[in-house]
ROSE-4610 file (N, C-alpha, C; in Angstrom, 1 decimal, always signed):
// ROSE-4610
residu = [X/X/X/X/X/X/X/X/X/X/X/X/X/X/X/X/X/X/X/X/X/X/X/X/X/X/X/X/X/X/X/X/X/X/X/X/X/X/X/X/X/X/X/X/X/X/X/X/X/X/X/X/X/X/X/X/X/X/X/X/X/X/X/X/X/X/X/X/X/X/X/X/X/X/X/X/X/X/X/X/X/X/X/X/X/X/X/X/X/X/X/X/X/X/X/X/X/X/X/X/X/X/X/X/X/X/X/X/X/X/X/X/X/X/X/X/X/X/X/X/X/X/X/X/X/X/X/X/X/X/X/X/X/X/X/X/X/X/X/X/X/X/X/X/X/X/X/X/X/X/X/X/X/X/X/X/X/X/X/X/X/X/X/X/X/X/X/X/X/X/X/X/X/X/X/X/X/X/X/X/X/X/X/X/X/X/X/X/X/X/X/X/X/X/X/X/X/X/X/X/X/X/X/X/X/X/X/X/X/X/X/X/X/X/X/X/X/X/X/X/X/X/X/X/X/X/X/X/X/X/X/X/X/X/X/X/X/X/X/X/X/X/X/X/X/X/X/X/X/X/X/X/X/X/X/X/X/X/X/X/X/X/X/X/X/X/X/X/X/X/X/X/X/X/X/X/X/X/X/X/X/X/X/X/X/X/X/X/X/X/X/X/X/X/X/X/X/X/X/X/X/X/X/X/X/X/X/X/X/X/X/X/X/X/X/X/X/X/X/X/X/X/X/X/X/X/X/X/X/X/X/X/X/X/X/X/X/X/X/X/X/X/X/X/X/X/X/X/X/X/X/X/X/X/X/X/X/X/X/X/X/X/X/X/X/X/X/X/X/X/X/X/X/X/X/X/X/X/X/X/X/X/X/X/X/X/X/X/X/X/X/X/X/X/X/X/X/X/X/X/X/X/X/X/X/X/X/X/X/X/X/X/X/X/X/X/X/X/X/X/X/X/X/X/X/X/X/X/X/X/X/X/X/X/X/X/X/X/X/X/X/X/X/X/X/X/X/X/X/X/X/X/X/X/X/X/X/X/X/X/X/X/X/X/X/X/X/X/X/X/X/X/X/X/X/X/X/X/X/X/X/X/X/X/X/X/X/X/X/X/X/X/X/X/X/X/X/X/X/X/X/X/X/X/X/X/X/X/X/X/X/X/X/X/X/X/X/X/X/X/X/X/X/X/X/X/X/X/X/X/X/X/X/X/X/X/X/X/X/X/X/X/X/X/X/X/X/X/X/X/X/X/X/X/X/X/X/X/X/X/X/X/X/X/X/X/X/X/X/X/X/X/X/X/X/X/X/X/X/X/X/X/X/X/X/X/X/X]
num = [1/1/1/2/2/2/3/3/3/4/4/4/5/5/5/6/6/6/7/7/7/8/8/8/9/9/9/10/10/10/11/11/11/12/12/12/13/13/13/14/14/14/15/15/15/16/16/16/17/17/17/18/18/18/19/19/19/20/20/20/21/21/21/22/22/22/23/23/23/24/24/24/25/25/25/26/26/26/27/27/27/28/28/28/29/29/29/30/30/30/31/31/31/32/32/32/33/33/33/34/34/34/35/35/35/36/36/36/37/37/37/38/38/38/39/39/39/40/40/40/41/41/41/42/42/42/43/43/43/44/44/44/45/45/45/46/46/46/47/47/47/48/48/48/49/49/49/50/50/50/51/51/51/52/52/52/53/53/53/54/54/54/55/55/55/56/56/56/57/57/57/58/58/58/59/59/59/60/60/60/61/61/61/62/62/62/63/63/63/64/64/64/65/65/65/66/66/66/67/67/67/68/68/68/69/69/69/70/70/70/71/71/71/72/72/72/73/73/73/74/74/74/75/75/75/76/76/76/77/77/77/78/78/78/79/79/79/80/80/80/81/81/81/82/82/82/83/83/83/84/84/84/85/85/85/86/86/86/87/87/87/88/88/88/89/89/89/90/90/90/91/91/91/92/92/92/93/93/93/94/94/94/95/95/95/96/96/96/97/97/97/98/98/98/99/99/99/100/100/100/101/101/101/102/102/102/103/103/103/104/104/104/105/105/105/106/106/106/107/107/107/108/108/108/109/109/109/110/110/110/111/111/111/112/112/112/113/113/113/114/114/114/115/115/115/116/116/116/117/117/117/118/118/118/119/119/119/120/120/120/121/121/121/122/122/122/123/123/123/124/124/124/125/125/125/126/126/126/127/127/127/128/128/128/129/129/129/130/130/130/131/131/131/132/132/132/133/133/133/134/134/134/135/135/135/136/136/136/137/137/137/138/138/138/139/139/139/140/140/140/141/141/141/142/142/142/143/143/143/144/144/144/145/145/145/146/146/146/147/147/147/148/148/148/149/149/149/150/150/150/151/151/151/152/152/152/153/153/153/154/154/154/155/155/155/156/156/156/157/157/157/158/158/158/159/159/159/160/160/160/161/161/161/162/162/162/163/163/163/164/164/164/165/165/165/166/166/166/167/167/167/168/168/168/169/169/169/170/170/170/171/171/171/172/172/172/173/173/173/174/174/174/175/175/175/176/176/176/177/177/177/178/178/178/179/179/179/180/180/180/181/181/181/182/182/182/183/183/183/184/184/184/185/185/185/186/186/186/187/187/187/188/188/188/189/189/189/190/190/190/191/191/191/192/192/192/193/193/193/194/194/194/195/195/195/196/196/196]
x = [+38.8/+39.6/+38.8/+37.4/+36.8/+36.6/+37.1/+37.2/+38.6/+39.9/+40.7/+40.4/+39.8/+39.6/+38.6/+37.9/+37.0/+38.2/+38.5/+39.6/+40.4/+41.0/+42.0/+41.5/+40.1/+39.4/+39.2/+39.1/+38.8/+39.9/+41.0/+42.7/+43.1/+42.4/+42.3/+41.9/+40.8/+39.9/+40.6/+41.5/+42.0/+41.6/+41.1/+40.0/+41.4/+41.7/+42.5/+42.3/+41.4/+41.1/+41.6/+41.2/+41.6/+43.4/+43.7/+45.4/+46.0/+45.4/+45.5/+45.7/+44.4/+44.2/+45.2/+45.6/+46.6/+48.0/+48.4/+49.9/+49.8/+48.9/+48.9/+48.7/+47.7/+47.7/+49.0/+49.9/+50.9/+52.4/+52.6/+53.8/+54.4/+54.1/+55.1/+55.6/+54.4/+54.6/+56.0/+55.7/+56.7/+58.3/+58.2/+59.6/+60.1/+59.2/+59.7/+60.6/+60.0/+59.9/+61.4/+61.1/+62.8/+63.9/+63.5/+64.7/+64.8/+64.2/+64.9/+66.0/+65.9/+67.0/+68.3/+67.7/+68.8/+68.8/+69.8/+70.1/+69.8/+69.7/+69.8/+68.9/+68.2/+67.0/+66.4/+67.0/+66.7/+66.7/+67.3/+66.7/+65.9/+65.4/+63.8/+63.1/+63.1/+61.9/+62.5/+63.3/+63.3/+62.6/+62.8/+62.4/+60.7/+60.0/+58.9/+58.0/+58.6/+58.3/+57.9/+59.4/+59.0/+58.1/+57.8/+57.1/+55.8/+55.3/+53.5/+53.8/+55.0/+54.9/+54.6/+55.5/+55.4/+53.7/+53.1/+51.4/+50.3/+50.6/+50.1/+49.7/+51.7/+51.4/+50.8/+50.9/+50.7/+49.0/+48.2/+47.3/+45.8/+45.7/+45.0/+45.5/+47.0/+47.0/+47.1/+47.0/+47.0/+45.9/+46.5/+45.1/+44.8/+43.4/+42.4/+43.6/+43.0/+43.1/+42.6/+42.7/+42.0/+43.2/+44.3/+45.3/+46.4/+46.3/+46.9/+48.4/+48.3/+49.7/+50.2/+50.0/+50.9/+51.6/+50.6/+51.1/+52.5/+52.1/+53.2/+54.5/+54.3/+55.4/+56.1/+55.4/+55.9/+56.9/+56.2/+56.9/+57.7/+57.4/+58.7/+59.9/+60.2/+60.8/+61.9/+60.8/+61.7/+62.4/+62.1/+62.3/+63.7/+63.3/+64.2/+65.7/+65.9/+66.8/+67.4/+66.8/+67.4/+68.0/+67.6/+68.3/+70.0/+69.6/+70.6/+71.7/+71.3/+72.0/+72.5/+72.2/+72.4/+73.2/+73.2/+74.2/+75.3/+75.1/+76.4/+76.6/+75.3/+75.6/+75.6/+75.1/+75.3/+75.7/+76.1/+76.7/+75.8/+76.0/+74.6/+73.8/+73.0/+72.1/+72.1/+72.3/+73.0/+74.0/+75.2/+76.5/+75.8/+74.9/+75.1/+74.3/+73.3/+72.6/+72.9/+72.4/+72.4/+71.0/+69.8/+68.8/+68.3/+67.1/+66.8/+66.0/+67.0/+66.8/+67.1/+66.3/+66.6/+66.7/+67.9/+68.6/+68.2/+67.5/+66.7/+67.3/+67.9/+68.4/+67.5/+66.9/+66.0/+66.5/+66.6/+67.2/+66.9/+66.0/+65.3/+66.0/+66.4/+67.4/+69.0/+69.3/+70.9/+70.6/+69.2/+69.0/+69.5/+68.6/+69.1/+70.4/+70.9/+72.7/+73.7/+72.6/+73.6/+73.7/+72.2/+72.1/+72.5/+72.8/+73.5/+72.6/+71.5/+70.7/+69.4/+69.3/+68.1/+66.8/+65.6/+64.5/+64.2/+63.6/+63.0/+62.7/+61.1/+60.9/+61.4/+62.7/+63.4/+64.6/+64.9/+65.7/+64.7/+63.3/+62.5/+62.4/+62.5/+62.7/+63.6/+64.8/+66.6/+66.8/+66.3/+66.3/+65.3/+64.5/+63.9/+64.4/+64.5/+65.4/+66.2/+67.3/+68.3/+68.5/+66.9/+66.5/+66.3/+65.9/+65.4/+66.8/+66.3/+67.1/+66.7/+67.4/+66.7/+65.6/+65.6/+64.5/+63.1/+63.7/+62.4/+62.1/+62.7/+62.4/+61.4/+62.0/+61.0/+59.9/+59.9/+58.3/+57.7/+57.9/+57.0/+56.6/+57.7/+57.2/+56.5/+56.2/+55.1/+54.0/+54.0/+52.8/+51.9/+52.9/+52.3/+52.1/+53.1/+53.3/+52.2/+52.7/+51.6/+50.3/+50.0/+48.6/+49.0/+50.0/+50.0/+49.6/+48.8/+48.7/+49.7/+49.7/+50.8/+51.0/+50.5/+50.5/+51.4/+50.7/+51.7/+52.8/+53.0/+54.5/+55.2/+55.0/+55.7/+55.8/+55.1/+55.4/+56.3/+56.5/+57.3/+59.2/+58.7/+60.0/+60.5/+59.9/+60.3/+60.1/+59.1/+59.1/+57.5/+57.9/+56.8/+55.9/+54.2/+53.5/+53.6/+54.6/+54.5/+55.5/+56.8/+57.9/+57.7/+56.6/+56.5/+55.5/+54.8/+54.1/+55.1/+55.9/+56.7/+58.0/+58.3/+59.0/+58.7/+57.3/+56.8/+56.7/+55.9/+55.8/+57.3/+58.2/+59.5/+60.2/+59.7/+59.9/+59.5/+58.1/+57.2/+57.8/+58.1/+58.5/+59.8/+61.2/+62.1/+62.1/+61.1/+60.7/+60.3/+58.9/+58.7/+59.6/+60.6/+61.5/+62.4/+63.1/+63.6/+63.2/+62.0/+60.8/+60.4/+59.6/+58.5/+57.7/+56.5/+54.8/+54.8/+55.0/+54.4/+55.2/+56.6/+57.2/+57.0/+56.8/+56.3/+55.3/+54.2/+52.7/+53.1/+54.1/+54.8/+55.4/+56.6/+56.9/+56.6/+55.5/+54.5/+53.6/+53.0/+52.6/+53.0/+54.4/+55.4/+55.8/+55.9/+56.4/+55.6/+54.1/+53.3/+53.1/+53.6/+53.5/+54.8/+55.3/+57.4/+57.2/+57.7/+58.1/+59.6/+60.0/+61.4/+61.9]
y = [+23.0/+24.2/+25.2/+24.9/+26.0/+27.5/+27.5/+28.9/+29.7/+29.0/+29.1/+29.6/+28.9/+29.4/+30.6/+31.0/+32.2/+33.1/+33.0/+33.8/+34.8/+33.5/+34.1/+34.4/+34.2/+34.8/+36.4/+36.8/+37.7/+39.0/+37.8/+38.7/+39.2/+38.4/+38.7/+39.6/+40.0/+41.1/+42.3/+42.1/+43.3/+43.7/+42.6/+42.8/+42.8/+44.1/+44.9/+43.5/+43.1/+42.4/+41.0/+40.4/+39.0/+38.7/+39.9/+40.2/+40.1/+41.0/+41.1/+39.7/+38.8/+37.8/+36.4/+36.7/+35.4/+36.0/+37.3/+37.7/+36.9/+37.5/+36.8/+35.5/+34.6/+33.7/+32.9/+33.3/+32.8/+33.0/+34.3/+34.9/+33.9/+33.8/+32.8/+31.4/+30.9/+29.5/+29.9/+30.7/+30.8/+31.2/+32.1/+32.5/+31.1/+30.2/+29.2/+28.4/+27.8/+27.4/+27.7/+29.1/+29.6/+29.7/+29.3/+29.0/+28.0/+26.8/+25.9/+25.1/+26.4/+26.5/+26.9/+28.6/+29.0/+30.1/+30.1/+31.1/+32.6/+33.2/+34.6/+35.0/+35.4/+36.3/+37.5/+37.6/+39.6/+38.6/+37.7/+36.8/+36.5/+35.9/+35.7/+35.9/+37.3/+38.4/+39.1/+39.4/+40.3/+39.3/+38.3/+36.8/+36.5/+36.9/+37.1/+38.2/+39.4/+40.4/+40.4/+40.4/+40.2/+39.1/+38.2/+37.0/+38.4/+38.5/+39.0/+40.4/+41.2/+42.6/+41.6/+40.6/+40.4/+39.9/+39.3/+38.5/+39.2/+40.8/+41.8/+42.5/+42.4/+43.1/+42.6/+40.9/+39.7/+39.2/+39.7/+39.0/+39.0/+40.0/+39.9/+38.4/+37.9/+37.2/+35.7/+35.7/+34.5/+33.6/+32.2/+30.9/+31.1/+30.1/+30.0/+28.7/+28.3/+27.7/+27.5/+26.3/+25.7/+25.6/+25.8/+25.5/+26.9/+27.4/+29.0/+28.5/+28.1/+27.7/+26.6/+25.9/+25.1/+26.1/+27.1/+27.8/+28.5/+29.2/+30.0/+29.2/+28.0/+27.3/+27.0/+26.4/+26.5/+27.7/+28.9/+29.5/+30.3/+30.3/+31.2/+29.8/+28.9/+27.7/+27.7/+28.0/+28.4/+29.5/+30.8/+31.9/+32.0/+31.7/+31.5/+30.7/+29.5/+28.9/+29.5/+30.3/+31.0/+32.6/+32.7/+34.5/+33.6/+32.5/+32.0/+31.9/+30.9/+30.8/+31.9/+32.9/+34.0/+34.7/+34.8/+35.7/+34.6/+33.5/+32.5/+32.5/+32.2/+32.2/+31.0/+30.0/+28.2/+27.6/+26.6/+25.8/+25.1/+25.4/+25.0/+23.9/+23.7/+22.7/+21.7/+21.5/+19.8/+19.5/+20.3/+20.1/+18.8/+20.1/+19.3/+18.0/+17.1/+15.8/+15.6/+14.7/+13.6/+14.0/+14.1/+14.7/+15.6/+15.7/+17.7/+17.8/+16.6/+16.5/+18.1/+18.3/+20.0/+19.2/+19.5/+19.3/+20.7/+20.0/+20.8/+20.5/+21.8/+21.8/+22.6/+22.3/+23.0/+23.8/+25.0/+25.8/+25.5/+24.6/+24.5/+23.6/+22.2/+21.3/+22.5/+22.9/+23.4/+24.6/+24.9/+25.7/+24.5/+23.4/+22.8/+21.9/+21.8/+21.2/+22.2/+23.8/+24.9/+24.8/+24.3/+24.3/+23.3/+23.4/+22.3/+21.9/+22.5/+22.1/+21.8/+20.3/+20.5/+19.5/+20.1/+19.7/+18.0/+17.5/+15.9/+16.2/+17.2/+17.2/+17.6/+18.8/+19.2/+17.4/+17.0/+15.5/+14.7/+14.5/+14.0/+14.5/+15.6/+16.4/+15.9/+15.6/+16.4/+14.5/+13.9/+12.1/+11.8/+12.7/+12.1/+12.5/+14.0/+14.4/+13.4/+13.3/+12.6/+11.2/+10.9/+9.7/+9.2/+10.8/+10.7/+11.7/+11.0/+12.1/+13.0/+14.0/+15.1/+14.9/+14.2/+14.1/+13.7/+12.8/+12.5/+13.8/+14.7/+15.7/+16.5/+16.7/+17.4/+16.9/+15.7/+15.1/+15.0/+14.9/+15.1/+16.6/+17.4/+19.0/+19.7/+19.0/+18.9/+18.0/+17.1/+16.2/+16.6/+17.1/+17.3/+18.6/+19.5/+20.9/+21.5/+21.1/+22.1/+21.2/+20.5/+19.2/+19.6/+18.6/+18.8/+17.3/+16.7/+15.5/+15.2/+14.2/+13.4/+13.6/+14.0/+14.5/+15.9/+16.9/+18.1/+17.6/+17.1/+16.7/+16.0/+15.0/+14.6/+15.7/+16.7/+17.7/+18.8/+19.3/+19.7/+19.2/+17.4/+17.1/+16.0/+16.3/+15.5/+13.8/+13.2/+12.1/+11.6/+10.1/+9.1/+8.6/+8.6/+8.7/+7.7/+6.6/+5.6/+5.6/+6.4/+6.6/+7.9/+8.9/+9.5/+8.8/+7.6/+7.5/+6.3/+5.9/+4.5/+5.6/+6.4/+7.6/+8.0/+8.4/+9.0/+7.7/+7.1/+5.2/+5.0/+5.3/+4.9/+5.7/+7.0/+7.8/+8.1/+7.7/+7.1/+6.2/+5.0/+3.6/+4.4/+4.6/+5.2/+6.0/+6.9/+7.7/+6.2/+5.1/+4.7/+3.8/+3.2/+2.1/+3.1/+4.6/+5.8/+5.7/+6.2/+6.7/+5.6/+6.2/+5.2/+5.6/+4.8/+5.4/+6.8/+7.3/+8.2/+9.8/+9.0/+10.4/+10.2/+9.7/+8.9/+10.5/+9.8/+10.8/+12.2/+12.5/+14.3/+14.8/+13.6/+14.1/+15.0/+13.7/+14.1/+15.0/+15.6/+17.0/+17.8/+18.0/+18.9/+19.2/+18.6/+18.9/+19.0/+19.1/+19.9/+21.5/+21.7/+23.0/+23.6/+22.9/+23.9/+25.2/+25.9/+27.1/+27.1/+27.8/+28.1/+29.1]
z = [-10.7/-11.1/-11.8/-11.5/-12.1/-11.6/-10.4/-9.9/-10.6/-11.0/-11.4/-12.8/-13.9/-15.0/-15.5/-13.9/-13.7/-13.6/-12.7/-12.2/-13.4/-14.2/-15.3/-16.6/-16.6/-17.6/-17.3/-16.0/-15.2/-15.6/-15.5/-15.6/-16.8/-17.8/-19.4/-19.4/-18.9/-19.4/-18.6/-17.9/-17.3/-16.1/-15.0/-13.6/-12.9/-12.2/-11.5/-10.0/-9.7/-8.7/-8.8/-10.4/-10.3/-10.5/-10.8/-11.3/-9.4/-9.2/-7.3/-6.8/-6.8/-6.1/-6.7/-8.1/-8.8/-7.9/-8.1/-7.5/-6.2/-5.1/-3.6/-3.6/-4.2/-4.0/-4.4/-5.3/-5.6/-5.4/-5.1/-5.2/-4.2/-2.7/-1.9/-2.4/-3.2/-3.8/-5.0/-5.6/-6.3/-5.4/-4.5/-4.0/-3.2/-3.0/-2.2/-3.2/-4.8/-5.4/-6.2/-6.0/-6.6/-5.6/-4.5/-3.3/-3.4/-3.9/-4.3/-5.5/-6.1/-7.2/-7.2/-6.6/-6.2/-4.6/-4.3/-3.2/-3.2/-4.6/-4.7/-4.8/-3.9/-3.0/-4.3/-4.5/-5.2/-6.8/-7.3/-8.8/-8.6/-7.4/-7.4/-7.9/-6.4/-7.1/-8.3/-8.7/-9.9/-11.1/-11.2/-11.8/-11.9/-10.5/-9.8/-10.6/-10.5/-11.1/-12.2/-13.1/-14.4/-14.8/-14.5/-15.2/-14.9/-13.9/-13.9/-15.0/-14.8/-15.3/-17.3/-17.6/-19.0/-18.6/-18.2/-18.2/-17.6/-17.2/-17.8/-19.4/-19.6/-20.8/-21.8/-21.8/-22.6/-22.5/-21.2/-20.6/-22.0/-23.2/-23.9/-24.8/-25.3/-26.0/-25.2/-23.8/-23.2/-23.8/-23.7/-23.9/-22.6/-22.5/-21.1/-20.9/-19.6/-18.7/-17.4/-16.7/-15.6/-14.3/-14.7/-13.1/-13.6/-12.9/-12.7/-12.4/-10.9/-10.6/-11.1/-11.8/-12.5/-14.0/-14.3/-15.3/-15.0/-13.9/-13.3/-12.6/-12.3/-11.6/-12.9/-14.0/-15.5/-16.3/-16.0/-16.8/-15.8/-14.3/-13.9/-13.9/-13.4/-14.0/-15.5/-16.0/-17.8/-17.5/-17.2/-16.8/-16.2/-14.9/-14.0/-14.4/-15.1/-15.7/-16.6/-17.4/-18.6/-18.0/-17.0/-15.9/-15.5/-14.8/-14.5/-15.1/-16.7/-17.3/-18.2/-18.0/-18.6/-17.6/-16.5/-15.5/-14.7/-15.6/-14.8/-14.0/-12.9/-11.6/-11.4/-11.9/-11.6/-12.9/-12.9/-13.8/-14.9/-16.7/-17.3/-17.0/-17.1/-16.3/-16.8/-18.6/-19.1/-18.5/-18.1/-17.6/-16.1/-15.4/-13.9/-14.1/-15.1/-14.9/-16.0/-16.5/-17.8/-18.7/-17.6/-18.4/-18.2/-17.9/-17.4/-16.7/-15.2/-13.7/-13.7/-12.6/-11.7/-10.6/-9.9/-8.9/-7.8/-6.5/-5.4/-4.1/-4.0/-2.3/-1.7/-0.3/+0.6/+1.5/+1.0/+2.0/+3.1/+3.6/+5.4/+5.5/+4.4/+4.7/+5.2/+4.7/+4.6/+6.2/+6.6/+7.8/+8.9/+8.5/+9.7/+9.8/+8.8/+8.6/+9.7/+9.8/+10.5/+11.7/+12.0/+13.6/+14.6/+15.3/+16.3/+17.3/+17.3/+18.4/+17.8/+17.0/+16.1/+17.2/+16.9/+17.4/+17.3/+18.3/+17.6/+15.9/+15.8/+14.4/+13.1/+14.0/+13.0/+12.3/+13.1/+13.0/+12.5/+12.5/+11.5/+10.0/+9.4/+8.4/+7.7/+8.8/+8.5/+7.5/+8.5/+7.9/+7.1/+6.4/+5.9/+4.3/+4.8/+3.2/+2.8/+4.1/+3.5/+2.8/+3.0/+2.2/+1.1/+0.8/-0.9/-1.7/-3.1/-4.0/-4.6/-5.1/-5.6/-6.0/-6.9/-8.1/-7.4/-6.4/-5.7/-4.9/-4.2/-3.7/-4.5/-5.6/-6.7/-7.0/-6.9/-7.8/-6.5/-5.0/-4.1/-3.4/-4.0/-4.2/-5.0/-5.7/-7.1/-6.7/-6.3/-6.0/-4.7/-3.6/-2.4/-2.3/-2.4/-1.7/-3.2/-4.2/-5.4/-5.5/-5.2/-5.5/-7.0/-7.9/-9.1/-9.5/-10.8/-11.1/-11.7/-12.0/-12.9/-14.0/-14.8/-16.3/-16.1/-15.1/-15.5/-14.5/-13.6/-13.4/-14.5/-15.5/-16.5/-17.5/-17.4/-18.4/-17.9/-16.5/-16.2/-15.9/-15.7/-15.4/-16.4/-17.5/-18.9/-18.2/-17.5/-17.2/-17.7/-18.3/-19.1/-17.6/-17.9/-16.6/-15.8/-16.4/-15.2/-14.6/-14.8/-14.8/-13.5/-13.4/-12.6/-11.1/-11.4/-10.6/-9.8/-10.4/-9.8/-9.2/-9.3/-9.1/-7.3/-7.4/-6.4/-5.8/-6.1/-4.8/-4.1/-4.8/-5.0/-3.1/-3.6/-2.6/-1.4/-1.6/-0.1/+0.6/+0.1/+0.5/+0.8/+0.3/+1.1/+3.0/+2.3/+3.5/+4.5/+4.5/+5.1/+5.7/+5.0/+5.6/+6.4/+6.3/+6.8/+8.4/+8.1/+9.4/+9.9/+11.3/+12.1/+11.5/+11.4/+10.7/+11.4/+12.6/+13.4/+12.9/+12.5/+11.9/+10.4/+9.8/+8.3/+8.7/+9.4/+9.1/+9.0/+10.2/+10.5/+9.4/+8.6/+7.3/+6.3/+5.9/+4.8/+4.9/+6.5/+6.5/+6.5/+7.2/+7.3/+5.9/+5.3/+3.4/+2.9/+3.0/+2.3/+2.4/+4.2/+4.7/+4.4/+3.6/+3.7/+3.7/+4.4/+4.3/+4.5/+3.6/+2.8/+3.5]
């Protein structure tokens, strides 16, 4: 990640270019990221926005760091929960779990619940979601789709590190007993590549 901590050293100082290259490299991972929270398109991005318009204005008092996108999956995350629960568009988030599960629907899951004419691989996807639980959703959308380690996933999803790694096992083995090895393999690449 040492291109990463070039990068945002780069952004501190005000390099018009490395500010450029953090937005694109990131902006989709985030809109994906926030469609899986919620439905409303334009909180997103206004969500989106603000987070870089404030880490502009903020970018002299930032600490360094080595993983960019885990920063930003972090704080638009905070961000984003607190817009929500501020415009009452979903139900407080203690109310909906017991702990401070984020509950993840995939809009690609709920695309293909619409369609009636779903593909072999789209029916690989469709069963394989339906195998896991949210939470597993999440910690394999953090593990796979963000290459996040296991430390910042327990820091993101309040889980102790063996508790995230017997978590993720947990959810492989699901998928595996689910799937054939052959759709097993399609799965697991296919949910790296999600597009939302």
């Amino acid at each position: 990640m040492k291109m990463d901590k070039n990068i945002w050293g780069e952004f501190k100082k005000g390099n018009s270019e490395a500010t450029s290259h953090i937005y694109n490299r990131h902006v989709q991972i985030l809109y994906r990221y926030g469609k899986k929270i919620t439905s409303d398109s334009e909180l997103i991005k206004d969500t989106i926005q603000e987070l870089f318009l404030d880490l502009i204005r903020t970018r002299h008092n930032l600490s360094e760091l080595d993983n960019i996108q885990f920063y930003l999956i972090k704080a638009f995350r905070r961000r984003i929960f607190r817009e929500l629960k501020k415009n009452t568009l979903v139900e407080k988030i203690e109310d909906r779990t017991s702990s401070s599960e984020l509950t993840i629907t995939y809009s690609y899951e709920e695309e293909l619940i619409r369609k009636e004419h779903l593909t072999h691989r789209e029916k690989i996807v469709q069963k394989g979601l339906k195998a896991l639980t949210p939470k597993q959703r999440e910690i394999l959308f953090y593990r796979f789709t963000c290459n996040f380690d296991y430390s910042q996933i327990c820091e993101l999803m309040s889980l102790k590190y063996d508790s995230a790694r017997k978590m993720t096992f947990r959810a492989l083995q699901s998928l595996k007993q689910c799937l054939s090895k052959t759709d097993f393999n399609f799965f697991v690449i296919h949910f790296q590549l999600f597009e939302i």
